[in-house]
N, C-alpha and C positions, 0 to 999 in steps of 0.2 A: 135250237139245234146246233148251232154253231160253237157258241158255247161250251157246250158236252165232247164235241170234237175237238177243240181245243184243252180241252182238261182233258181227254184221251192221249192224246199228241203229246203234250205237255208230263204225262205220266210216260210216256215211254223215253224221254228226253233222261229221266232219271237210268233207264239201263242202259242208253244209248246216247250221249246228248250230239247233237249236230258239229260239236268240233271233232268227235271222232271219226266220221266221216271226212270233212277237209283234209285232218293230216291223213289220210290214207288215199286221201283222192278219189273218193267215191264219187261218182256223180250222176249215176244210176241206183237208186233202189229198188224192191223187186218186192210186189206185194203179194198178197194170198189172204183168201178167207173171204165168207160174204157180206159180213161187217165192212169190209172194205169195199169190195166191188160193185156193192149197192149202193153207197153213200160216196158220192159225189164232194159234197161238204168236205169229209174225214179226208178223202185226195187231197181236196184242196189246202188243207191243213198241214195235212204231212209235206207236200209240197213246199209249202210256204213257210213252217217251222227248218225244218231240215236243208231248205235251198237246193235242192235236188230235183234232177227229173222222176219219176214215178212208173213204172212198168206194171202194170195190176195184172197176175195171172189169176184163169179161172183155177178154182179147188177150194178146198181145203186146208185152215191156216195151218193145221201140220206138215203138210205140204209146201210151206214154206220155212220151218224148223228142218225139215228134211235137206229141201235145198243149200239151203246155210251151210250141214253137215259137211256135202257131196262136194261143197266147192271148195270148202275147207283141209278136203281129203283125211278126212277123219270121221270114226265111227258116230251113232247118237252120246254113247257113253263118252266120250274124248278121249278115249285108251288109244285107240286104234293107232 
């Protein structure tokens, strides 16, 4: 299991990798979806890939594409 979440983690490192976080000073990420909220493991993962704290909201991971948008101040499309 552990494994699988790490080749997950490690897959999103390609549209995300954990220095883009550093130079912007993240140090909170914000998660969504039940993939996540269920698996423990995949927290722990992300955690430990990324070097960040981990905030898991209940929902829906478009609900987490949503929020990105909102705080972004910008539409889904990015015209806005």
């Amino acid at each position: 299991m552990r494994g699988i979440c790490q080749g997950i983690v490690t897959n999103l490192t390609d549209f995300m990798h954990p220095d883009d976080l550093k130079l912007r000073k993240i140090k909170t990420m914000i998660g969504t979806g039940s993939a996540l909220t269920r698996n423990p493991v995949l927290q722990e993962e992300l955690r430990r890939i990324y070097g960040v704290d981990l905030n898991i909201k209940t929902g829906d991971a478009a609900n987490g594409v949503a929020l990105y948008f909102v705080r972004k101040g910008r539409g889904p499309s990015g015209y806005n």
